[in-house]
N, C-alpha and C positions, 0 to 999 in steps of 0.2 A: 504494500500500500504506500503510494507518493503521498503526501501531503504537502505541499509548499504554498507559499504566496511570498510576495513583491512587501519588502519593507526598507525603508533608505536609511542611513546612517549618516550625520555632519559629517564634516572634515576632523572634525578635533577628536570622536569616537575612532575613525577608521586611523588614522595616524596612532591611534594609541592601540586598536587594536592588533594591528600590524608590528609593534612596540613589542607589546607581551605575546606575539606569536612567534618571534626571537628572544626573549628573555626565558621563557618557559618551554620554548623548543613542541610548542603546541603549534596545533593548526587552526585558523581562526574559528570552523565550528566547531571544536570541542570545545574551547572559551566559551562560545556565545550559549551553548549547550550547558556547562556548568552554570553559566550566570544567569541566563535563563531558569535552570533547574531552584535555584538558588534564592534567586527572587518571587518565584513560586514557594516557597517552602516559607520564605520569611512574612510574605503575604498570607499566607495561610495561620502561621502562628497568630500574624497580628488579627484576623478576623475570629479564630480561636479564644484570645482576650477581649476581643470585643464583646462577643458574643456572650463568655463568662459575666465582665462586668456588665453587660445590657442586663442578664438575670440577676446579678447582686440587690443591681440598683431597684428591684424591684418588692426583695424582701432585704432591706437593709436595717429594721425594726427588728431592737432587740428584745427579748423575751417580755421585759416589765415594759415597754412602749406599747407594743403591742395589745399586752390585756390591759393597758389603763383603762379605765372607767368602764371597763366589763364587768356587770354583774350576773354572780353565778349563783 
């Protein structure tokens, strides 16, 4: 299975990636393959913590907040 599309990169990205495919002795897509992988994974963390704190924020009433002025 191909999967591809058309994406552009500035001058100052390509120069640098071209940089670290001589410094790491990598080929440009494996770079762009880890850092892609990479910003995926950190993306996900951070929607992972959002997600937590969205449910925090929702019961953030501690025990005696909670039943104040409840009569039982």
């Amino acid at each position: 299975m191909n999967n591809s599309f058309e994406f552009e990169l500035n001058n100052k990205l390509v120069e640098e990636l071209q940089a670290y495919t001589d410094i790491l002795k990598k080929d440009a897509n494996t770079i762009l393959k880890e850092a892609l992988e990479q910003y995926f994974e950190n993306e996900q963390k951070k929607l992972l913590e959002k997600n937590l704190e969205d449910e925090n924020a929702m019961t953030n009433l501690d025990y005696n907040e909670f039943w104040d002025g409840v009569d039982i």
